[in-house]
C-alpha positions in Angstrom: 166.9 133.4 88.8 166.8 137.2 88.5 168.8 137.4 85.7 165.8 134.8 83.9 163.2 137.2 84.9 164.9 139.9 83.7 165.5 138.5 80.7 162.2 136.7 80.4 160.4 140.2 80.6 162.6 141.5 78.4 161.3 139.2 75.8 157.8 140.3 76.4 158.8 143.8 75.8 161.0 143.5 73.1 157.9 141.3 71.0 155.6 144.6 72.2 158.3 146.8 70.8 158.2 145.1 67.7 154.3 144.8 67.4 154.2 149.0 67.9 157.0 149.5 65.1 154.9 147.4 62.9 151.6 148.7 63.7 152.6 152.6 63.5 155.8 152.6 61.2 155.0 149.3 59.0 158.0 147.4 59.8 160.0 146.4 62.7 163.6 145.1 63.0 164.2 142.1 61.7 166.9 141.0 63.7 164.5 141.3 66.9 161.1 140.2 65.6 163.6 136.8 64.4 164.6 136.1 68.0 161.0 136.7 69.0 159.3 134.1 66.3 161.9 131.5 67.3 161.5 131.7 70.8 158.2 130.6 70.2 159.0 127.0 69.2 161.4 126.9 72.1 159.3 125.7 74.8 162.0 123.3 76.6 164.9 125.2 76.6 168.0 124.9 79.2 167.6 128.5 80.5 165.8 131.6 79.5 168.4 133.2 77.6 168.4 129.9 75.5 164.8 130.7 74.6 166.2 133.5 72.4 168.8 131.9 71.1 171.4 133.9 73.0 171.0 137.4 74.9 172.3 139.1 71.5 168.7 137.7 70.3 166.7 139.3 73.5 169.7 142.6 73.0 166.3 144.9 72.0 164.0 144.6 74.4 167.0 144.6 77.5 167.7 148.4 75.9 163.9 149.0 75.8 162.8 147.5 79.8 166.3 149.7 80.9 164.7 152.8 79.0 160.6 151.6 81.0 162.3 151.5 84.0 164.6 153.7 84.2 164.6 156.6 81.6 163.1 159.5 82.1 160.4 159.6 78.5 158.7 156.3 79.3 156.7 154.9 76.6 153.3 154.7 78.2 151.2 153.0 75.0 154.1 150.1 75.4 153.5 149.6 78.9 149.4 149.1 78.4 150.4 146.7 76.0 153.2 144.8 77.7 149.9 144.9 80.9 147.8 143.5 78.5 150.1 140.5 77.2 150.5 139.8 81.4 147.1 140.2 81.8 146.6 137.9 78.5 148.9 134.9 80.4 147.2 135.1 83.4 144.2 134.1 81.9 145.6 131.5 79.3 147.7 129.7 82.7 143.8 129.1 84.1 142.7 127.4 80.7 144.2 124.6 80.2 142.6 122.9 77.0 143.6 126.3 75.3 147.3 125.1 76.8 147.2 122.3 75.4 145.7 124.0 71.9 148.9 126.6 71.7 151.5 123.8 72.3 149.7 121.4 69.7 149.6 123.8 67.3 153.0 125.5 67.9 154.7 121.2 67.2 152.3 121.5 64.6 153.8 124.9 62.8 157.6 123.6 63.6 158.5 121.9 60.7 157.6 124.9 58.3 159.4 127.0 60.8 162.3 124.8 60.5 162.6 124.3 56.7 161.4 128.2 55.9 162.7 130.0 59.0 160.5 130.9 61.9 160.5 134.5 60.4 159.2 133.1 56.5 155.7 135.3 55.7 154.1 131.7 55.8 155.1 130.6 59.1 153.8 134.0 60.6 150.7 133.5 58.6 150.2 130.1 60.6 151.2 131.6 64.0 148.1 134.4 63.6 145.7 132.3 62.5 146.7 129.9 65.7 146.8 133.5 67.7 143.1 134.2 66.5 142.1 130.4 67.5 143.2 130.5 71.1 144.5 134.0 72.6 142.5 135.9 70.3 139.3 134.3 72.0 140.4 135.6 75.5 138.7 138.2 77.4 139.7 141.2 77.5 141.6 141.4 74.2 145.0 143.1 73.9 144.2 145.8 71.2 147.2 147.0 69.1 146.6 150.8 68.7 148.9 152.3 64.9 148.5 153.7 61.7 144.9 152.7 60.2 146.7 152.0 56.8 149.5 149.6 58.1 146.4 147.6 60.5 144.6 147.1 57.3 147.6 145.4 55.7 146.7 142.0 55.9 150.4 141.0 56.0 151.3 143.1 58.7 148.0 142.1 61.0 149.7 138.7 60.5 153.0 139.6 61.6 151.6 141.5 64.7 149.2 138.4 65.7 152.6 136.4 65.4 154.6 139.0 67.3 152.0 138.9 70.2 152.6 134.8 70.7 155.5 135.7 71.1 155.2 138.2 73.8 152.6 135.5 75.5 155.3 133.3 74.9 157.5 135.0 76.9 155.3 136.3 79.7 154.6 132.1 80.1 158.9 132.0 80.6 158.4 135.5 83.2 155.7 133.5 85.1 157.6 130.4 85.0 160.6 131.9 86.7 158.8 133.3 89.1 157.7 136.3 87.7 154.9 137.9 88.8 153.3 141.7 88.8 154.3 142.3 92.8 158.2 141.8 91.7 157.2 143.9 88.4 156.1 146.9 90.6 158.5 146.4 93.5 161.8 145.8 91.6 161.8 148.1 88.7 165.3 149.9 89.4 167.0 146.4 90.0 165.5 145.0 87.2 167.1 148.1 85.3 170.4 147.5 87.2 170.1 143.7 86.4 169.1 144.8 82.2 172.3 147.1 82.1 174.5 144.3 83.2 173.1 141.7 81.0 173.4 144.2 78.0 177.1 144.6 78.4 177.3 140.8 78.6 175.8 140.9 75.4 178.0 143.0 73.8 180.8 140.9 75.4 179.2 138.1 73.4 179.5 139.6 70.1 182.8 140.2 70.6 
């Protein structure tokens, strides 16, 4: 069950990761943001690493919650965010119609997502505009902070609304697993331990 949280948070930073390199640089690795928009029409997988398609798929954002927690240049604009998308969940797990919104709408988007890929321009386009329906319409908003040229691409706000269900996506699977922000604040360094582990797995994995 630690190793699910662990990886489970690691989801929610690697989709925050990915929102910040598209918001201040314009793009963000595709590999990652892949795993990220996938794991978003996994919503009854056998285990959390599953969600991801693998922990290859969840590789970046175990490197980036070992460099949070343990490094010594943390990242401080990534951890407001990553706060905000917790912050986001806990108020989406007390609405349940908007529940029950997501989930309809994410069965509605999964065909597209299977015949395009869950990556394709037009299945991000249809996971913002159901981002801007429901978690969009939450109080407070997460706001992305970045370059003002790249948040006036409409194409790019698209792939960071995406990118953010994702990262709701997997603070749901952190919350499911028992997640919560006591264990966040109380078990950074084994959660770094637990990261460093599950990263040479990874690479085990790969071969």
């Amino acid at each position: 069950m630690r190793e699910s949280r662990v990886i489970a948070l690691a989801g929610v930073l690697q989709a925050c990761r990915l929102v910040r390199d598209v918001a201040t640089n314009g793009r963000a690795d595709a590999a990652g943001a892949e795993a990220c928009l996938a794991s978003v029409f996994r919503i009854d997988a056998d285990s959390a690493a599953d969600v991801f398609g693998g922990l290859s798929g969840v590789r970046m954002g175990l490197e980036t919650l070992h460099a949070q927690f343990e490094g010594r240049q943390r990242d401080l604009a990534l951890t407001r965010l990553v706060l905000g998308v917790l912050r986001l969940e806990r108020r989406l797990a007390r609405n349940p119609r908007m529940l029950g919104d997501l989930r309809n709408g994410i069965v509605a988007i999964q065909r597209q997502a299977d015949h395009f890929g869950s990556a394709h321009a037009t299945v991000q386009a249809r996971l913002a505009d159901l981002y801007v329906a429901t978690l969009s319409q939450l109080r407070p908003r997460v706001i992305v902070h970045g370059n003002p040229l790249h948040l006036a691409n409409a194409q790019l706000v698209e792939q960071i609304r995406a990118l953010l269900l994702a990262a709701v996506r997997s603070a749901v699977l952190w919350r499911q697993v028992g997640g919560g922000q006591l264990r966040l604040l109380l078990r950074r360094r084994e959660y770094a331990m637990l990261a460093r582990g599950l990263l040479a797995r990874s690479t085990l994995d790969r071969g």
